[in-house]
C-alpha positions as CSV (number, residue, x, y, z in Angstrom):
1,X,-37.4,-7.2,-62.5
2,X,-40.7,-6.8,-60.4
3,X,-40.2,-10.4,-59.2
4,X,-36.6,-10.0,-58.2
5,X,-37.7,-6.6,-56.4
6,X,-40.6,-8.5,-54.3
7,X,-37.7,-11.3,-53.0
8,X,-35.2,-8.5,-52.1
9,X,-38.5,-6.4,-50.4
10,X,-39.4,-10.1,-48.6
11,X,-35.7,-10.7,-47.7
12,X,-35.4,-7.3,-46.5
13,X,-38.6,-7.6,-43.9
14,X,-37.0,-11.1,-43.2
15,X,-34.5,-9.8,-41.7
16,X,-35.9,-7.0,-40.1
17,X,-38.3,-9.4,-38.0
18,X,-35.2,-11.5,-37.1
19,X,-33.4,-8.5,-35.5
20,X,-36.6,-6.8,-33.9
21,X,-35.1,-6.0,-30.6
22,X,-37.4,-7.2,-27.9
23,X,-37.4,-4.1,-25.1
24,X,-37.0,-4.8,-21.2
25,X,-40.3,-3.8,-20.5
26,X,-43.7,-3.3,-22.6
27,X,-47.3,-2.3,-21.1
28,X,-50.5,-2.7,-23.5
29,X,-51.9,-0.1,-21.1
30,X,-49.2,2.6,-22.2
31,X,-49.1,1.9,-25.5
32,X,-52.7,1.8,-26.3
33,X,-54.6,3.4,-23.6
34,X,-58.1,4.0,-25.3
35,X,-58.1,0.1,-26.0
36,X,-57.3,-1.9,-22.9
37,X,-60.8,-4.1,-22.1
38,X,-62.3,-3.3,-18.0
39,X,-61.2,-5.7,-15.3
40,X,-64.3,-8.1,-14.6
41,X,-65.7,-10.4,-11.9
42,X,-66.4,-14.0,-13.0
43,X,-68.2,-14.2,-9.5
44,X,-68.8,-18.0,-9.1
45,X,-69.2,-19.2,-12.7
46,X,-66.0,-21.3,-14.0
47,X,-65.6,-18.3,-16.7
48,X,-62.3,-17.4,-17.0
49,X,-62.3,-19.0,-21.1
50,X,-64.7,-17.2,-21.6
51,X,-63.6,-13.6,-20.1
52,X,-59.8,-13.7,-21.2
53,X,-60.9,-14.0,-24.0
54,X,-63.6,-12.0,-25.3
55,X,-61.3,-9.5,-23.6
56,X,-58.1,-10.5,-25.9
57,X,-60.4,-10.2,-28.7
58,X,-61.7,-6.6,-27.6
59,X,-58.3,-5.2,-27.2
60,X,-57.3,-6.9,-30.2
61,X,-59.6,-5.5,-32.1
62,X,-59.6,-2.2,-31.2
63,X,-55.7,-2.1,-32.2
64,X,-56.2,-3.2,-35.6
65,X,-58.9,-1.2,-36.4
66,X,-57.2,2.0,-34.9
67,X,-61.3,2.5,-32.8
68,X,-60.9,5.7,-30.1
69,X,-63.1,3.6,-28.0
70,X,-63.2,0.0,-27.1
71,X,-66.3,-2.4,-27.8
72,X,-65.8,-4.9,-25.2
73,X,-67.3,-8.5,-26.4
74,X,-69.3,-10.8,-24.2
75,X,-68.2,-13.4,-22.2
76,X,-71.9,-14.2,-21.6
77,X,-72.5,-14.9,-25.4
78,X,-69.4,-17.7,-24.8
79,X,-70.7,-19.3,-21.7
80,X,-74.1,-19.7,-23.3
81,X,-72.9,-21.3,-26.5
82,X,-69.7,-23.4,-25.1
83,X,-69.1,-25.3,-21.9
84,X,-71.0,-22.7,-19.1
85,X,-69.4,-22.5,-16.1
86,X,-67.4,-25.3,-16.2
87,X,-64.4,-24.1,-18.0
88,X,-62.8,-24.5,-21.1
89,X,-59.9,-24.0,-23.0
90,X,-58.7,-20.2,-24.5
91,X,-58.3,-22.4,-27.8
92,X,-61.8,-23.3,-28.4
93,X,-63.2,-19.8,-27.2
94,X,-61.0,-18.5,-30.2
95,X,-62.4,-21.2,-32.1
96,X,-65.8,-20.4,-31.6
97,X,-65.3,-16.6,-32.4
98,X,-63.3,-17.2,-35.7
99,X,-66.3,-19.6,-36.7
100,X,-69.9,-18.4,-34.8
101,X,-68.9,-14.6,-34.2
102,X,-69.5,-13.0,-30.9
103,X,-71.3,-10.2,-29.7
104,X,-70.9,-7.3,-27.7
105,X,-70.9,-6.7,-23.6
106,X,-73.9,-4.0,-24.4
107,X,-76.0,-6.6,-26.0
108,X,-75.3,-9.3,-24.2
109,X,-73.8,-8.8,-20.3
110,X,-72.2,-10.9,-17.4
111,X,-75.3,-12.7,-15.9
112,X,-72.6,-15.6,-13.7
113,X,-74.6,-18.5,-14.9
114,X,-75.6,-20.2,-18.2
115,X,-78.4,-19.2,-20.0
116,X,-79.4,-19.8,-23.9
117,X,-77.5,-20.0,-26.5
118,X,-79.2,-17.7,-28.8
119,X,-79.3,-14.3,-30.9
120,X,-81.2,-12.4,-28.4
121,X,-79.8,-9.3,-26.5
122,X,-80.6,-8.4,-23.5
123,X,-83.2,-5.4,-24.9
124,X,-85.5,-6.1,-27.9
125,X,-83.8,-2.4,-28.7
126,X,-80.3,-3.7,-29.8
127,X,-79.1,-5.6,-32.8
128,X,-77.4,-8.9,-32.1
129,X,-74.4,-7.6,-33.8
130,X,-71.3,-10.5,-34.5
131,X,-67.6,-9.9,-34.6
132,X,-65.4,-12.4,-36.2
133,X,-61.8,-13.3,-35.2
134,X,-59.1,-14.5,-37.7
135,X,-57.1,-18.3,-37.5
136,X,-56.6,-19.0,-33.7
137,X,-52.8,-18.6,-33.3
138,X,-50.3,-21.0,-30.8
139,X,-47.5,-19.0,-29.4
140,X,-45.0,-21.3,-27.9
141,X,-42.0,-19.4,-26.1
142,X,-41.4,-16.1,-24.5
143,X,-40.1,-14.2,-27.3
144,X,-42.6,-15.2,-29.5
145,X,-45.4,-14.6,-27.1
146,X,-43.9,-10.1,-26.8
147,X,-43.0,-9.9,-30.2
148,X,-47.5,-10.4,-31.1
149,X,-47.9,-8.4,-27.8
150,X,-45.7,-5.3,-29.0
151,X,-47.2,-6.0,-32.8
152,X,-51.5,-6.8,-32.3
153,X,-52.1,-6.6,-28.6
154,X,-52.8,-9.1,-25.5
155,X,-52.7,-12.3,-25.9
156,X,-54.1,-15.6,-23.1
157,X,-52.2,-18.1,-21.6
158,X,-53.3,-20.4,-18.6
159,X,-51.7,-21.5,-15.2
160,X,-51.7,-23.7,-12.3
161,X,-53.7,-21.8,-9.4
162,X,-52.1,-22.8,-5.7
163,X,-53.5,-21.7,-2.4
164,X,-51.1,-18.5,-2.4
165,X,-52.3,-17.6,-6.2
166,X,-55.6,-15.9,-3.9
167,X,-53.6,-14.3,-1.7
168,X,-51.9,-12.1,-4.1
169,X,-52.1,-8.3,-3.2
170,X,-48.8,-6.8,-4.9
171,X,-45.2,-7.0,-5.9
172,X,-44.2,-9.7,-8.3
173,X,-45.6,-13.4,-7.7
174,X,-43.5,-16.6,-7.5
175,X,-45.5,-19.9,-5.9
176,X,-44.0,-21.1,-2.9
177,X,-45.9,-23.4,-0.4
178,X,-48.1,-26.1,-0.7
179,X,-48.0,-27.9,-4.3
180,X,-51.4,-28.9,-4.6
181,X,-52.8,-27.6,-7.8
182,X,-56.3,-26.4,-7.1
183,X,-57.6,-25.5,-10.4
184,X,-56.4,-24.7,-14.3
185,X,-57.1,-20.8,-14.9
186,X,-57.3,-19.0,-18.3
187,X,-55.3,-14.9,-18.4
188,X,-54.6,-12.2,-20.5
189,X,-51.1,-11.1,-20.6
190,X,-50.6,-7.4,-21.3
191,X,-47.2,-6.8,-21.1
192,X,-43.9,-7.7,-19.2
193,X,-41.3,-6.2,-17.1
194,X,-37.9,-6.9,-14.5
195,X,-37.7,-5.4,-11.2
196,X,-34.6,-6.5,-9.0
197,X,-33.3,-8.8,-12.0
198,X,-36.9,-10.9,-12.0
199,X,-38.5,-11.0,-15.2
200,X,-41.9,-10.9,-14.9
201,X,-45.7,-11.0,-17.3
202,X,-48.3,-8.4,-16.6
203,X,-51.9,-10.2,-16.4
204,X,-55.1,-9.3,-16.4
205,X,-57.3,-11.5,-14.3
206,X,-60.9,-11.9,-14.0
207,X,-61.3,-11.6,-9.8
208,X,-62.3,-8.2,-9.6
209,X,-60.0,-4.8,-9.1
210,X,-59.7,-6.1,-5.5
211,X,-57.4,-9.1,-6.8
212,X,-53.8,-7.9,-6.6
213,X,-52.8,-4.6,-8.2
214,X,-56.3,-3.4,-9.0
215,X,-56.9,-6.5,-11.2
216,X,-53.4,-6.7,-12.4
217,X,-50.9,-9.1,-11.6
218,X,-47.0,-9.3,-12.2
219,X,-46.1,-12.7,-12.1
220,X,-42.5,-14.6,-12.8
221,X,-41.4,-15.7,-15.9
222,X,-40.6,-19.0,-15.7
223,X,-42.4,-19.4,-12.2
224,X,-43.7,-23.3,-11.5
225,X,-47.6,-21.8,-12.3
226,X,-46.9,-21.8,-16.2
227,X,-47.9,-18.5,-17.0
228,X,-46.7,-17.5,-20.1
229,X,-45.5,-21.3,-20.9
230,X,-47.6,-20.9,-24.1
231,X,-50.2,-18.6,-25.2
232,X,-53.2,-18.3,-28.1
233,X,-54.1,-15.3,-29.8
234,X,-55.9,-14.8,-33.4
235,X,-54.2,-14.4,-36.7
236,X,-55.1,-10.8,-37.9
237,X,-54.5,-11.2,-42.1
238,X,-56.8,-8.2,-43.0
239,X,-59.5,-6.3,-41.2
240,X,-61.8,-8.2,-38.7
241,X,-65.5,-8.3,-40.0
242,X,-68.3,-7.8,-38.2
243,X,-71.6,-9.6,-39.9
244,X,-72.2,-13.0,-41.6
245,X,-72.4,-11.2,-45.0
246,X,-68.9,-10.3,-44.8
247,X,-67.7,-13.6,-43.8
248,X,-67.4,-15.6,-47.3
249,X,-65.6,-12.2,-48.7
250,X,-63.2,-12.4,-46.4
251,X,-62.3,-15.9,-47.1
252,X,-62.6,-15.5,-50.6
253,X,-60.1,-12.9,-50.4
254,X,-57.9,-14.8,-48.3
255,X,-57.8,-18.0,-50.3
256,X,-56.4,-16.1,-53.9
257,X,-54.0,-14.0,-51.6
258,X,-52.6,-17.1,-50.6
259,X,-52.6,-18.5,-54.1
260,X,-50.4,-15.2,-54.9
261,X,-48.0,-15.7,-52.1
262,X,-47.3,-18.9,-52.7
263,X,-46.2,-18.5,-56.2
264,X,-44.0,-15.9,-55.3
265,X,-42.6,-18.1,-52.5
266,X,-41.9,-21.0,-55.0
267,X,-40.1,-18.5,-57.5
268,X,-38.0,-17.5,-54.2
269,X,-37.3,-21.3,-53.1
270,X,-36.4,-21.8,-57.0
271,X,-33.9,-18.6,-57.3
272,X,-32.5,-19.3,-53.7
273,X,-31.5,-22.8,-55.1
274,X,-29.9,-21.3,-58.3
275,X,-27.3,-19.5,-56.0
């Protein structure tokens, strides 16, 4: 009987996922307020890898472990250790966390170039502290991409940037103009919305608060740029750890979970074939 009440329970949340109704409009900043990362400056240094995602992760992290205050991760401790200012990939920043850890914005801060790839902090004072990230997640269409928004938090994507992409002060953003694609740049969306029948993503860039709507920009679903086309994120089975002790736990724990779960599943396939 417990096996039969597990498939009905799994059928049950089955179908709940399939009919979660996906709202008009969602904000990260509404819904969690005390865990939405600060809007930063890459400057000059090809950073945005690095900064959309340590700031993913710190929302993300704050969510799932319900924190009153945000720890804000270091996009320094990522240029240092992966490709500078030269820019990379949200993928392989994800990569890097799930495997190397990173450390936070108070031990380690935004210095626009590429220094050392080390466990130092800035001040002999404060602990080189690392926080790990689960399985780095593709998302691969809209729905999927606000149905882990509205569940774990912010997630990044990348875009084409054209010539009118820096001219952005408000409103929603469509490209029009010159086709020239000027550079490949790395985002965190936050949320999404329609105004005047144009769906739109909420981003959070890495120009500064004088880029667009204090930081923010609403850009078009769908729009020629790509935002949005695809995203990355982190799996989130469990808590996040925080040291190197922890790490082999986790997976440990991890591993005979999914040794559970799959027996289950086979008994499902097996009953489901019976009918």
């Amino acid at each position: 009987m417990k096996y039969f009440s597990l498939i009905f329970i799994l059928i049950n949340l089955r179908l709940s996922s399939l009919n979660e109704i996906i709202p008009d409009s969602f904000d990260s900043r509404e819904k969690w307020p005390n865990c939405i990362s600060k809007i930063n400056n890459q400057g000059t240094c090809g950073a945005c890898y690095a900064f959309s995602v340590s700031e993913a992760f710190s929302m993300r992290y704050c969510i799932r472990n319900n924190l009153t205050k945000i720890i804000n991760f270091s996009a320094q401790n990522l240029i240092n250790c992966l490709s500078g200012c030269q820019g990379e990939f949200p993928d392989v920043a994800w990569d890097y966390i799930k495997n190397n850890g990173v450390t936070s914005n108070d031990c380690l801060s935004y210095k626009n170039s590429q220094n050392n790839c080390n466990l130092n902090c800035d001040s002999s004072s404060i602990q080189f502290k690392k926080y790990f990230s689960g399985e780095t997640k593709l998302l691969e269409d809209e729905n999927s991409i606000k149905k882990e928004i509205m569940k774990n938090g912010p997630v990044t994507s990348m875009m084409n940037i054209y010539n009118d992409y820096y001219d952005y002060k408000y409103g929603i953003y469509s490209h029009s103009g010159d086709n020239s694609i000027l550079d490949f740049h790395a985002i965190v969306i936050i949320g999404w919305g329609i105004e005047n029948d144009i769906k739109y993503w909420i981003i959070q860039d890495s120009y500064g608060e004088l880029h667009g709507e204090n930081g923010y920009l609403r850009i078009k679903i769908g729009d020629e740029c790509g935002a949005g086309a695809t995203a990355f994120c982190d799996e989130q089975e469990g808590n996040y750890i925080s040291t190197d002790d922890d790490i082999n736990d986790r997976k440990e724990t991890y591993n005979n979970q999914n040794i559970i779960y799959s027996k289950f599943y086979i008994l499902f396939i097996f009953i489901i074939f019976l009918f």
